[in-house]
Structures are given as C-alpha cells and as structure tokens.
LOLUMDO-988753 format. One record per atom (N, C-alpha, C): residue number from 1; residue in three letters; z, y, x. Coordinates in Angstrom, 1 decimal, always signed. Layout:
// LOLUMDO-988753
num_residuo_z_y_x
NUM_ALA_Z_Y_X
...
END
This chain:
// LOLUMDO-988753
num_residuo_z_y_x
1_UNK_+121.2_+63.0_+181.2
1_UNK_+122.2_+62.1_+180.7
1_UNK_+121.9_+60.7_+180.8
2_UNK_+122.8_+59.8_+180.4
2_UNK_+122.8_+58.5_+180.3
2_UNK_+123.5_+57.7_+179.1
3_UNK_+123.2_+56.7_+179.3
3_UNK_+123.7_+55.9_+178.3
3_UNK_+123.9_+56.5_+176.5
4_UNK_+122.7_+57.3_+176.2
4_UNK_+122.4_+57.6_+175.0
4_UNK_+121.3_+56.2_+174.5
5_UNK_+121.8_+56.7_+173.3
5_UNK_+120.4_+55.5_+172.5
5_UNK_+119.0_+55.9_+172.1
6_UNK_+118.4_+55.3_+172.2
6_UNK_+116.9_+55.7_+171.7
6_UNK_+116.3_+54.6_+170.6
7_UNK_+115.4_+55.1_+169.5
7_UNK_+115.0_+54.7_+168.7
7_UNK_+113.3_+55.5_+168.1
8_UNK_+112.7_+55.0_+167.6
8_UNK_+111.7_+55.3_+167.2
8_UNK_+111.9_+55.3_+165.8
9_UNK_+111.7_+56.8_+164.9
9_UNK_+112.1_+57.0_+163.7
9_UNK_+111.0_+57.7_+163.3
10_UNK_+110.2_+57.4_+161.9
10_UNK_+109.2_+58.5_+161.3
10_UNK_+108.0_+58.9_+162.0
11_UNK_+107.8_+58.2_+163.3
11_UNK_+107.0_+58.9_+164.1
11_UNK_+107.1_+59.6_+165.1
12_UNK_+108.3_+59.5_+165.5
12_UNK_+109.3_+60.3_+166.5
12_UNK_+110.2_+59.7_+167.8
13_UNK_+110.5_+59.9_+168.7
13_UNK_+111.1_+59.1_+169.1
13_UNK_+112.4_+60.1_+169.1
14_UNK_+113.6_+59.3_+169.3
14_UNK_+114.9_+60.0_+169.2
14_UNK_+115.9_+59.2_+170.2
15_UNK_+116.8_+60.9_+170.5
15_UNK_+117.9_+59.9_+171.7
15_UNK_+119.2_+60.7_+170.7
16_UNK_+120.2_+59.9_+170.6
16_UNK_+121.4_+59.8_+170.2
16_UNK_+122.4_+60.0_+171.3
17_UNK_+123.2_+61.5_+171.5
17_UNK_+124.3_+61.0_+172.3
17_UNK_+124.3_+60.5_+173.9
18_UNK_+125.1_+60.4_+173.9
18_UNK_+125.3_+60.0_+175.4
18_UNK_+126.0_+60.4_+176.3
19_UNK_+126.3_+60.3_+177.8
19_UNK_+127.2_+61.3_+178.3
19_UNK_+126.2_+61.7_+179.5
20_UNK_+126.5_+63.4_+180.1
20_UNK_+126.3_+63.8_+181.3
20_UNK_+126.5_+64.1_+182.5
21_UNK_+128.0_+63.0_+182.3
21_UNK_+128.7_+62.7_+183.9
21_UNK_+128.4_+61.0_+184.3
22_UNK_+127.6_+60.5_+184.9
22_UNK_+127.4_+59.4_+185.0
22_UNK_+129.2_+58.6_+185.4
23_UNK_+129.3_+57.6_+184.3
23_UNK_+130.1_+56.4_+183.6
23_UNK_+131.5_+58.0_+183.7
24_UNK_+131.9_+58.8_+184.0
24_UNK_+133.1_+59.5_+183.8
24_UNK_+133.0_+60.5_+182.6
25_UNK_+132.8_+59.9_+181.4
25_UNK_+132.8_+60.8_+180.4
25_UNK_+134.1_+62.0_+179.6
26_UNK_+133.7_+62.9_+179.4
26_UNK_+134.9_+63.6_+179.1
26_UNK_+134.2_+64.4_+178.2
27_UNK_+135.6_+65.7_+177.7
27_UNK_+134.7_+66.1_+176.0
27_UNK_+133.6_+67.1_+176.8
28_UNK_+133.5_+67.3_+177.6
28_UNK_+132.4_+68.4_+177.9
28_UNK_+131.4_+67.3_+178.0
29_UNK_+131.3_+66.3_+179.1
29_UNK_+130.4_+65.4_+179.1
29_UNK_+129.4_+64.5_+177.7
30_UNK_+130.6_+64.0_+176.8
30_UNK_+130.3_+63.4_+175.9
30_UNK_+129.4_+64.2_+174.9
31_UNK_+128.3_+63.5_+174.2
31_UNK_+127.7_+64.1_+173.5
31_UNK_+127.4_+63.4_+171.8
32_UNK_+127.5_+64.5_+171.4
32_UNK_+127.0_+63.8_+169.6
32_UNK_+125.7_+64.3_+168.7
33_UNK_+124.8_+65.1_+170.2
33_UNK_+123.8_+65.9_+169.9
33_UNK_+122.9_+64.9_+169.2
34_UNK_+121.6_+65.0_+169.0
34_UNK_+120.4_+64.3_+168.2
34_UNK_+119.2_+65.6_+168.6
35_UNK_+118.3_+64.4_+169.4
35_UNK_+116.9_+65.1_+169.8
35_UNK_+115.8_+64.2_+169.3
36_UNK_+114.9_+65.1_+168.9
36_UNK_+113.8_+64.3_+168.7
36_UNK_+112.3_+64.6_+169.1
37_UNK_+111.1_+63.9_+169.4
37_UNK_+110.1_+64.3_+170.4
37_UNK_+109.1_+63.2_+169.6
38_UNK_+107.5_+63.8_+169.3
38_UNK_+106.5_+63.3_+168.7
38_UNK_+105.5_+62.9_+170.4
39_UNK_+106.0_+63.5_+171.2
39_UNK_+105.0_+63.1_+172.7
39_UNK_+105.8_+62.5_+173.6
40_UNK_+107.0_+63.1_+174.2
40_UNK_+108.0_+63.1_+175.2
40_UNK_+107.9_+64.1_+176.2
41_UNK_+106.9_+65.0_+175.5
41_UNK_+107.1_+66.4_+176.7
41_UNK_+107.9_+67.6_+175.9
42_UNK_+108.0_+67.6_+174.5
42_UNK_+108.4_+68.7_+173.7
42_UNK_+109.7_+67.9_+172.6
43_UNK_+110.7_+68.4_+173.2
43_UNK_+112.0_+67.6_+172.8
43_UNK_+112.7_+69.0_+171.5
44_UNK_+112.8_+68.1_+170.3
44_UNK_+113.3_+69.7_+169.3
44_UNK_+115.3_+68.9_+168.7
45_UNK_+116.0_+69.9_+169.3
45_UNK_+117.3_+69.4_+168.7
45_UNK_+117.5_+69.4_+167.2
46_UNK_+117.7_+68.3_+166.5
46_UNK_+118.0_+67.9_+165.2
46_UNK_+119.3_+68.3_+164.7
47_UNK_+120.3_+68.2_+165.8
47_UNK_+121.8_+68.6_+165.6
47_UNK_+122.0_+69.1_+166.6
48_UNK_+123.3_+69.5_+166.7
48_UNK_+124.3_+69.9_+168.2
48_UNK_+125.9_+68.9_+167.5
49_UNK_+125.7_+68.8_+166.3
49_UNK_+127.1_+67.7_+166.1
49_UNK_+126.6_+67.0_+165.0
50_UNK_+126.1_+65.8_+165.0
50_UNK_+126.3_+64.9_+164.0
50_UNK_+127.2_+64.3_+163.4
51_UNK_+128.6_+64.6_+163.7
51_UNK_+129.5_+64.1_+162.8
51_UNK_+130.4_+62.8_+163.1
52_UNK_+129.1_+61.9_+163.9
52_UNK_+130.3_+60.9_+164.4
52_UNK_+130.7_+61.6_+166.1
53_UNK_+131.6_+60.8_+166.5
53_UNK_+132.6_+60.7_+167.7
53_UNK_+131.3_+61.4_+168.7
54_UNK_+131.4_+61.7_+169.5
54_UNK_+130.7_+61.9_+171.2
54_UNK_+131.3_+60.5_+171.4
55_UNK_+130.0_+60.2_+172.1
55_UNK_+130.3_+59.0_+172.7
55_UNK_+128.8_+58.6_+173.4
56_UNK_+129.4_+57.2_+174.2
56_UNK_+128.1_+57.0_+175.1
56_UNK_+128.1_+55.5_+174.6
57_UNK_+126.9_+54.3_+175.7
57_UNK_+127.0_+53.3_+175.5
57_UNK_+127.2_+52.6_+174.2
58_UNK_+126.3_+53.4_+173.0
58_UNK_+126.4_+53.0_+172.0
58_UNK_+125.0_+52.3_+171.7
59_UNK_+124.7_+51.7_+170.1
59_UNK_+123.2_+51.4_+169.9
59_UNK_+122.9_+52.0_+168.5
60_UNK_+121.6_+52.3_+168.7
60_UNK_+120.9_+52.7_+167.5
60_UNK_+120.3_+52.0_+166.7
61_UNK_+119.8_+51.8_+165.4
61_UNK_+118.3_+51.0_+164.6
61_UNK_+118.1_+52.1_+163.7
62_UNK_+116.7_+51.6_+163.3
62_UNK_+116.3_+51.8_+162.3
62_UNK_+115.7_+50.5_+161.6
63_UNK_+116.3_+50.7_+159.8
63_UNK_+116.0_+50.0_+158.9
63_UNK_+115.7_+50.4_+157.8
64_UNK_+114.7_+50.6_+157.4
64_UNK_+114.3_+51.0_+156.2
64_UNK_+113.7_+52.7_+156.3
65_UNK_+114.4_+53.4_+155.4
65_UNK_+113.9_+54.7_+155.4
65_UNK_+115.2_+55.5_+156.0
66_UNK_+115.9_+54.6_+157.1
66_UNK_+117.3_+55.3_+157.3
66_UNK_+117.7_+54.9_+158.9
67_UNK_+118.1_+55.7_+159.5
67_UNK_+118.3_+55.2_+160.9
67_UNK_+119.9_+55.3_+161.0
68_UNK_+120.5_+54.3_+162.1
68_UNK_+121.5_+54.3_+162.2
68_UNK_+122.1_+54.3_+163.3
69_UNK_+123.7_+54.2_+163.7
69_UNK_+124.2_+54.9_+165.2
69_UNK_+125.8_+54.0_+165.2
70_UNK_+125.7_+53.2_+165.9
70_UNK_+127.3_+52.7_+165.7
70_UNK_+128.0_+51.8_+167.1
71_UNK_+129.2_+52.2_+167.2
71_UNK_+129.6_+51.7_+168.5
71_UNK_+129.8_+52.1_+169.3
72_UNK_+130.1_+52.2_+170.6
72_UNK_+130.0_+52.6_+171.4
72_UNK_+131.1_+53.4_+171.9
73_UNK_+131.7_+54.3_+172.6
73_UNK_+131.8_+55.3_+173.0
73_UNK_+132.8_+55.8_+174.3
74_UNK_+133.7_+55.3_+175.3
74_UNK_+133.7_+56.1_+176.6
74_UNK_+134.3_+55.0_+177.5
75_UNK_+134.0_+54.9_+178.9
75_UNK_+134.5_+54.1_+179.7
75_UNK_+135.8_+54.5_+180.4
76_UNK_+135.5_+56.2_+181.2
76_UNK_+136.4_+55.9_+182.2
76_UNK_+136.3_+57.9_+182.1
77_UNK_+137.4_+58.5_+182.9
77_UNK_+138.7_+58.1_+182.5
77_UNK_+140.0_+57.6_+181.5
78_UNK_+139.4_+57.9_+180.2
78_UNK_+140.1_+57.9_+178.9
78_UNK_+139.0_+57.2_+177.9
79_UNK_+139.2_+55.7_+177.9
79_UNK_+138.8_+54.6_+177.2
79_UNK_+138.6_+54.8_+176.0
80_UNK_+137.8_+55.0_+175.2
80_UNK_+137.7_+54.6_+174.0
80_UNK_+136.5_+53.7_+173.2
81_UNK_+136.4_+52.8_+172.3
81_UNK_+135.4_+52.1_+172.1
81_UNK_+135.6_+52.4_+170.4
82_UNK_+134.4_+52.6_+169.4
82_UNK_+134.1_+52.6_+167.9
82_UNK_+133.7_+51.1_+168.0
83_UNK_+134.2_+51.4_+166.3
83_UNK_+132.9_+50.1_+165.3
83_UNK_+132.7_+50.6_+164.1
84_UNK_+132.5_+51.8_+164.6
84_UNK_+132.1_+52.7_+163.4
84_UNK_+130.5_+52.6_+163.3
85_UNK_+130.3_+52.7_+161.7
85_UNK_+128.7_+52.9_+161.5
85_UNK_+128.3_+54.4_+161.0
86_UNK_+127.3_+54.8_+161.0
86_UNK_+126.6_+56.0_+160.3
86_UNK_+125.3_+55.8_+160.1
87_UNK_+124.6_+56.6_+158.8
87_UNK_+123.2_+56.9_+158.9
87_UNK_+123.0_+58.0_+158.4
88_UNK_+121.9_+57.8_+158.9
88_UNK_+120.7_+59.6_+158.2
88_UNK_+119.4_+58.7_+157.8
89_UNK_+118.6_+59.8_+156.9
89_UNK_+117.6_+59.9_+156.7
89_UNK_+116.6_+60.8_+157.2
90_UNK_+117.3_+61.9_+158.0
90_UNK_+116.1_+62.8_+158.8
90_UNK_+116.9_+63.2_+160.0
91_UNK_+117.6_+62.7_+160.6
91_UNK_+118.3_+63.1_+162.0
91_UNK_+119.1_+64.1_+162.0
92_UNK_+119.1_+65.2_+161.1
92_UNK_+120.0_+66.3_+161.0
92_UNK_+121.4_+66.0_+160.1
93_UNK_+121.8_+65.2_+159.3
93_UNK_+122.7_+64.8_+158.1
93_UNK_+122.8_+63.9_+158.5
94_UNK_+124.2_+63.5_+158.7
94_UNK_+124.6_+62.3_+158.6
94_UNK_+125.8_+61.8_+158.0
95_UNK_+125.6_+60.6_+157.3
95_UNK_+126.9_+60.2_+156.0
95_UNK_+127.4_+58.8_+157.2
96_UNK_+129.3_+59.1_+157.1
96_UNK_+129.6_+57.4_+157.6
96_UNK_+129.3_+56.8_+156.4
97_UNK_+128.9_+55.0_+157.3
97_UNK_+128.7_+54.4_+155.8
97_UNK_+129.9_+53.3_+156.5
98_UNK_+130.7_+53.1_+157.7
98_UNK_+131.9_+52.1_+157.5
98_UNK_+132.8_+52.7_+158.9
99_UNK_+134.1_+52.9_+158.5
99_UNK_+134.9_+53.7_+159.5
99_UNK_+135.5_+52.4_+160.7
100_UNK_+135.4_+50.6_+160.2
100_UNK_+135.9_+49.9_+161.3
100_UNK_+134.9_+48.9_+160.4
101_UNK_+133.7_+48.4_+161.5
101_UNK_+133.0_+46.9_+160.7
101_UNK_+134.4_+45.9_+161.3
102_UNK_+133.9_+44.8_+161.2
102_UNK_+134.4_+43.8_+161.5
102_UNK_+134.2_+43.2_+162.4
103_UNK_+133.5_+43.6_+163.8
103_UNK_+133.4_+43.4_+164.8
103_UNK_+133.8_+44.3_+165.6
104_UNK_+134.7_+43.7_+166.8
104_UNK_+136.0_+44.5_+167.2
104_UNK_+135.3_+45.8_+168.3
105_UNK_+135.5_+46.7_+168.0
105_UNK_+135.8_+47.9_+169.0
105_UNK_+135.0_+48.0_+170.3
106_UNK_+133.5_+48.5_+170.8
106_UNK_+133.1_+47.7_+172.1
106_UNK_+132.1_+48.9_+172.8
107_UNK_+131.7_+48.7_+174.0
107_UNK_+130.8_+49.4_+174.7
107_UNK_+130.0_+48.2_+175.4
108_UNK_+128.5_+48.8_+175.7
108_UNK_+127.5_+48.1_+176.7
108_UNK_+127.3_+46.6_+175.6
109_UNK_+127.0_+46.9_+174.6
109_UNK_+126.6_+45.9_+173.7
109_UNK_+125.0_+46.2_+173.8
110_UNK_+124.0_+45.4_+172.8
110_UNK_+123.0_+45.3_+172.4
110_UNK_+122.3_+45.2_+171.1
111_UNK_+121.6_+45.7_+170.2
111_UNK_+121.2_+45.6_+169.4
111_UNK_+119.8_+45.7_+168.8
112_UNK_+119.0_+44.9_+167.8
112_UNK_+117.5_+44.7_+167.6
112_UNK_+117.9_+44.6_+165.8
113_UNK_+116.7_+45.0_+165.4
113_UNK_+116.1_+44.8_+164.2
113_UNK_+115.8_+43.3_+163.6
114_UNK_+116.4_+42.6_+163.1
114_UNK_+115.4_+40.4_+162.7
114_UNK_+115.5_+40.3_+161.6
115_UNK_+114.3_+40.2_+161.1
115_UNK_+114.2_+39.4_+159.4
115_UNK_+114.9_+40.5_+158.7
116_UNK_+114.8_+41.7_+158.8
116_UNK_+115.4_+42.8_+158.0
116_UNK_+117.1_+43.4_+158.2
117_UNK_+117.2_+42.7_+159.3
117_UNK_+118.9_+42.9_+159.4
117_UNK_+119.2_+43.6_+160.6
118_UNK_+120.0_+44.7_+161.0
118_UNK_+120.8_+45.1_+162.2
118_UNK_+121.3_+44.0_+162.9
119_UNK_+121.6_+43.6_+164.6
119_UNK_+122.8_+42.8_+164.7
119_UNK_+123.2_+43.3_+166.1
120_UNK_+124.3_+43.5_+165.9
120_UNK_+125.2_+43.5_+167.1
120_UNK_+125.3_+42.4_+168.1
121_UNK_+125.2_+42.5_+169.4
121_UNK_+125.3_+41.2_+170.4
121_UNK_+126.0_+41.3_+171.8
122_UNK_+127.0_+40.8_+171.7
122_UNK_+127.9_+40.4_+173.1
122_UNK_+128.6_+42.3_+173.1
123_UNK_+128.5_+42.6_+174.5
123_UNK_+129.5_+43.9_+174.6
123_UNK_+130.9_+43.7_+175.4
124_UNK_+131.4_+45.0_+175.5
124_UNK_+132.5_+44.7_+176.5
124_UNK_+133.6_+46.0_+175.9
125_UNK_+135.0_+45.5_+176.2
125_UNK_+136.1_+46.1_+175.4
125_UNK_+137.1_+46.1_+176.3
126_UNK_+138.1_+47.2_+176.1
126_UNK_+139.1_+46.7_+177.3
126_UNK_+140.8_+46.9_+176.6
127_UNK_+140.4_+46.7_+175.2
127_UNK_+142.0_+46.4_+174.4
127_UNK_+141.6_+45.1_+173.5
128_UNK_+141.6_+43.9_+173.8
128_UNK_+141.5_+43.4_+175.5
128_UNK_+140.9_+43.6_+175.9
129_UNK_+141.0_+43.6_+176.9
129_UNK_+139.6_+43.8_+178.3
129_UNK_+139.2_+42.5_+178.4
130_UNK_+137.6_+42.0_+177.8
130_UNK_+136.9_+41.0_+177.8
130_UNK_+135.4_+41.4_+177.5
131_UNK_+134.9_+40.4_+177.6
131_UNK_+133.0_+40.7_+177.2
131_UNK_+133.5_+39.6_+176.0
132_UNK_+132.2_+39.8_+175.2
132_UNK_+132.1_+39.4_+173.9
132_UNK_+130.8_+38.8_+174.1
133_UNK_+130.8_+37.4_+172.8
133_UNK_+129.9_+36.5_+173.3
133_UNK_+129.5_+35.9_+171.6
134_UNK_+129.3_+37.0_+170.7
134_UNK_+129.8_+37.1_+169.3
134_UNK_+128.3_+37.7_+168.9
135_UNK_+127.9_+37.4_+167.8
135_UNK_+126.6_+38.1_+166.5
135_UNK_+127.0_+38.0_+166.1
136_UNK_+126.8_+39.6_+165.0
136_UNK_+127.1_+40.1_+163.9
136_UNK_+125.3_+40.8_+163.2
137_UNK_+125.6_+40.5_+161.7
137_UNK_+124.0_+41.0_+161.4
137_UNK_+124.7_+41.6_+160.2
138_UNK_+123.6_+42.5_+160.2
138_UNK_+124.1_+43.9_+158.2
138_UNK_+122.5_+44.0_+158.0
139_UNK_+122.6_+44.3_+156.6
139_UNK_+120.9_+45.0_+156.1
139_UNK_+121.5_+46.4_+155.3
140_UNK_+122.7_+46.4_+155.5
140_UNK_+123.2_+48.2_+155.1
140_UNK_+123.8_+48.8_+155.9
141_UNK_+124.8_+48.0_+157.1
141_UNK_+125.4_+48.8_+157.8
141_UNK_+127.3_+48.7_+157.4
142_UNK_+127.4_+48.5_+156.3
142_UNK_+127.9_+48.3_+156.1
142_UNK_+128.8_+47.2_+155.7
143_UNK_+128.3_+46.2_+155.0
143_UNK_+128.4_+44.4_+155.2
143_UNK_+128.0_+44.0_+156.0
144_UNK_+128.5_+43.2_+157.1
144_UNK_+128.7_+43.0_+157.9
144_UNK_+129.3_+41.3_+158.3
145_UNK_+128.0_+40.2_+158.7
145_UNK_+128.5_+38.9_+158.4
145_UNK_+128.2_+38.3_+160.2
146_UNK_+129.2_+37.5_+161.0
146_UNK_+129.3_+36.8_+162.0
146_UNK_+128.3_+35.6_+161.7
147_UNK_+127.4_+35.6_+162.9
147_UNK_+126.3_+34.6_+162.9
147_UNK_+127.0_+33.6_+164.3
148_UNK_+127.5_+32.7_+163.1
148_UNK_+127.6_+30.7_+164.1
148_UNK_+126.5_+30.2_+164.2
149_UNK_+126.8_+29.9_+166.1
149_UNK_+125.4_+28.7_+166.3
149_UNK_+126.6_+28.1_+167.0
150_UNK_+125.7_+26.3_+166.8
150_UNK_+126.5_+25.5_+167.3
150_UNK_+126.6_+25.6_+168.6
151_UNK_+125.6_+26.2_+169.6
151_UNK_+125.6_+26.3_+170.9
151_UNK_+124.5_+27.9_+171.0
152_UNK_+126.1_+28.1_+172.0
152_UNK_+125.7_+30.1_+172.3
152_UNK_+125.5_+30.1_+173.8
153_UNK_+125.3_+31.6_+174.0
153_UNK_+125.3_+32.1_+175.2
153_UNK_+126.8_+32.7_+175.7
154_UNK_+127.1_+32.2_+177.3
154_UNK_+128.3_+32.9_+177.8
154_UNK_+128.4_+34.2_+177.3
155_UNK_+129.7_+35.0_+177.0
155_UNK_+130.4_+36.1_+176.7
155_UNK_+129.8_+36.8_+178.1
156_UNK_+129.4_+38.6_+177.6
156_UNK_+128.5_+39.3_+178.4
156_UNK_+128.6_+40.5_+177.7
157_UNK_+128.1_+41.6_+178.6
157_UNK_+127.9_+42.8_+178.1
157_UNK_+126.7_+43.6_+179.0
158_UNK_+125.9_+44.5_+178.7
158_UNK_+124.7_+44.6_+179.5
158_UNK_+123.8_+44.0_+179.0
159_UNK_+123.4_+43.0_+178.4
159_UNK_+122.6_+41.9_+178.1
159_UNK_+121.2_+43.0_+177.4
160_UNK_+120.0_+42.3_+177.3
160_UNK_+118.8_+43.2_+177.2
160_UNK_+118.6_+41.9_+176.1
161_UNK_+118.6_+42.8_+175.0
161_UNK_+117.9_+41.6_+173.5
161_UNK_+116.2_+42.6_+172.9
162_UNK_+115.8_+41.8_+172.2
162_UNK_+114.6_+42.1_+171.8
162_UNK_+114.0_+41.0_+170.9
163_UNK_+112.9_+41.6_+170.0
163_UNK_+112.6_+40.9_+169.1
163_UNK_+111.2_+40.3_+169.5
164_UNK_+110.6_+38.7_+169.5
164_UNK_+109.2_+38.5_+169.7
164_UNK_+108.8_+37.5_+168.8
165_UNK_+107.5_+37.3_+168.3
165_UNK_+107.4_+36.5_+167.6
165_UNK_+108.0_+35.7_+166.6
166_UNK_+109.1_+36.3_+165.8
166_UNK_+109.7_+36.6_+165.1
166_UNK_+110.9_+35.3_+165.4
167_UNK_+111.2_+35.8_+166.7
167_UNK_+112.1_+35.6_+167.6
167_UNK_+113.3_+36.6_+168.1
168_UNK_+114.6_+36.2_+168.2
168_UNK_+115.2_+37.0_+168.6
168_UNK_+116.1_+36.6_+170.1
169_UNK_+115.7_+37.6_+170.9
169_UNK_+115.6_+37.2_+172.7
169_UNK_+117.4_+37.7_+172.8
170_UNK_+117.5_+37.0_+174.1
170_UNK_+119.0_+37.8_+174.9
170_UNK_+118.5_+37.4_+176.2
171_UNK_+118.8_+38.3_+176.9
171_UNK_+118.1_+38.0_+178.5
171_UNK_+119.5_+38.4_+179.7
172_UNK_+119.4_+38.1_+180.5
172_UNK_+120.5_+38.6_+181.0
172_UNK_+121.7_+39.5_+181.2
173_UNK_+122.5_+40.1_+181.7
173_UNK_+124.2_+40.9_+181.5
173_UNK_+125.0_+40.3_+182.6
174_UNK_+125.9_+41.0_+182.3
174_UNK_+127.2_+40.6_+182.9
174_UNK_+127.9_+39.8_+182.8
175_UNK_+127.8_+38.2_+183.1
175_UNK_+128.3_+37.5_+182.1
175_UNK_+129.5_+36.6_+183.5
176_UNK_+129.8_+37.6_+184.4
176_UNK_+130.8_+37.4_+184.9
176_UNK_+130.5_+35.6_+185.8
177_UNK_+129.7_+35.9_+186.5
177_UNK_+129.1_+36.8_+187.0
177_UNK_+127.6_+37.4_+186.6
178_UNK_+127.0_+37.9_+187.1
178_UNK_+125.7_+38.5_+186.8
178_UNK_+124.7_+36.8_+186.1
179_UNK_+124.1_+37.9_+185.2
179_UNK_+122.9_+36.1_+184.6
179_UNK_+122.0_+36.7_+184.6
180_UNK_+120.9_+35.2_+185.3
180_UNK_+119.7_+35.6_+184.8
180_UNK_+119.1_+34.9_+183.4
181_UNK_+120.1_+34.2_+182.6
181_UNK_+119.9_+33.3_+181.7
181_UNK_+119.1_+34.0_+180.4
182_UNK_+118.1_+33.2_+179.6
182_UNK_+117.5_+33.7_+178.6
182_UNK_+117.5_+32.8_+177.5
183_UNK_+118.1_+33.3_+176.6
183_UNK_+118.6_+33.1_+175.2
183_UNK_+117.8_+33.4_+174.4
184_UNK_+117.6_+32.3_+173.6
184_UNK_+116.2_+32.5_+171.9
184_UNK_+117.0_+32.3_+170.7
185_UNK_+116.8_+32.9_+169.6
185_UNK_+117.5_+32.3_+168.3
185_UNK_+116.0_+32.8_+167.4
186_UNK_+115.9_+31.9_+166.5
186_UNK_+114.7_+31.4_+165.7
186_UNK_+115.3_+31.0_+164.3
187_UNK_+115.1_+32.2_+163.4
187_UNK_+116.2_+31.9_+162.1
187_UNK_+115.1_+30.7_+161.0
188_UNK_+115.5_+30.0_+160.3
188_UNK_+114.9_+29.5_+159.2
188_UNK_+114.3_+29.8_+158.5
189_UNK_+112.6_+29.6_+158.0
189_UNK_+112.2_+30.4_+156.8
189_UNK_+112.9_+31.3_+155.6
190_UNK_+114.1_+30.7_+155.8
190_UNK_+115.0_+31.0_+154.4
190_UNK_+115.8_+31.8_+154.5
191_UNK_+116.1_+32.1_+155.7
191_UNK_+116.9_+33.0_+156.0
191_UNK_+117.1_+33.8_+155.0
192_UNK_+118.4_+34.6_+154.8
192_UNK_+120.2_+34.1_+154.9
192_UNK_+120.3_+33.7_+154.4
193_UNK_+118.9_+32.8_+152.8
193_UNK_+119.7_+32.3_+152.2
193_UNK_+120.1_+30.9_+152.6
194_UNK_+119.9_+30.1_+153.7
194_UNK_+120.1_+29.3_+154.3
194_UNK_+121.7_+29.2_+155.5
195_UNK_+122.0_+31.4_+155.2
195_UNK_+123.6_+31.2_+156.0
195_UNK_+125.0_+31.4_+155.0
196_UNK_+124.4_+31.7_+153.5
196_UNK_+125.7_+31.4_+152.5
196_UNK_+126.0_+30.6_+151.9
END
C-alpha cells in the first residue's frame, strides 16, 4: 500500500490506512485498517475498521497517552478530502473527537508534534482545487487555532516538515512549481501564551 500514515506509539510502530491501488483509490482499495509492529518483521492487526472513513494521504501524531488520525482521504477517481479528527489510546478503539476542524477539507498535507501541539501544514484540495499555505496547531485535537506569521512559505502540498532543535522545519512540495525551499519557525519561550 501507500500513502498510509506511520507513527511511533507505546513502543510500537504503526501504519494507519492507506490505499492499495497506487493514487486510484476505491472502496476495495481504501483502507481504515491499523497495524502495529515492535521490530518491522512481525506486523499484528489492531483493527480491520477503525471507525473513521478509508482513506489515504492522511497524517497521524501522537500526543500524550493518545494517538491520532485526521485528514486526508481519496484523490482519483471519486475525490474526497476529511477534516475530521479521531483518537485512541491503544489502536484498537477509536472515539471521533471533531467531525469538521476548522481547517478546510485536504490531502498530501503534513504534520509534526511542537511545544506540545499537533499542527497541520499546507496540503492540497480540489473544492477548490488549490494547495494551501496555512498552520493550524491543537493540544486535543479538537481546538483548533490558525498560526499568523508575518512572512510565510508559498502555498504547497507534499511538503516534508519535521521537528529539530526545538525547531519546526518545512522543506520542499509542490508549490507549483516543485521547491527546493526550506522553511524554519522558532516559537517564543512563552509559547501560546505569547499567541492569545
């Protein structure tokens, strides 16, 4: 498969979903399974339906004692994109915790863990059909607040983010055309309380 998510949970690594027709997902293709693996040779299924949508090109985190799944889900033939969230606490159970955040509907986004917060970054949609050039950060999943900087990165989807030195990276995507451009955001000691 492809375009499932992966995360490191408990000691585990885990893939979320995905589809098995490369980019032409359909319901046979689409998946909402959940595997999990302590080596990467011995894979044990946690589910066969977790409850949210089948879908692909979504992102995962974990935060706290709870992992999460939101976004994402079909390109081509029959388009659809979530901004739906969920979590679990052991990969088998999963509760929605928001049926539309507030950031619009998307696939081939990115997402990292900073300063205790989930965030959504850039992505691509096709009601409208545009890339997104937008952060969004939650510490539940559920609240959900837009991060302004006075000066951003071109609108993009694809883009490879990562956390370093308690730095938060954006590195290249689709940004129409292809970029090799690399983007830093560096929050304030005080963070958030320095964004209300």
């Amino acid at each position: 498969r492809l375009a499932a998510a992966l995360v490191e949970f408990k000691g585990r690594m885990w893939m979320l979903g995905g589809t098995e027709n490369y980019y032409f997902g359909d319901s046979k293709s689409l998946k909402n399974d959940v595997w999990s693996s302590a080596d990467g040779k011995r894979w044990t299924r946690a589910t066969d339906n977790a409850g949210w949508a089948p879908r692909a090109y979504h992102q995962a985190a974990v935060l706290g004692d709870r992992m999460f799944v939101f976004g994402g889900g079909n390109y081509v033939p029959e388009y659809k994109a979530h901004n739906d969230v969920w979590s679990t606490t052991d990969g088998t159970h999963w509760k929605r915790v928001s049926d539309k955040a507030p950031w619009h509907p998307r696939l081939w986004f990115s997402s990292v863990v900073y300063r205790g917060h989930m965030w959504v970054l850039g992505g691509w949609s096709n009601t409208p059909s545009k890339n997104w050039g937008d952060a969004w950060y939650s510490r539940d999943g559920k609240t959900w607040t837009e991060y302004k900087a006075k000066t951003t990165w071109k609108e993009r989807h694809e883009l490879s983010a990562y956390v370093m030195r308690d730095t938060l990276w954006i590195a290249g995507g689709h940004a129409k055309p292809l970029s090799s451009e690399v983007w830093s955001l560096t929050l304030p000691k005080n963070w958030p309380g320095s964004q209300k």
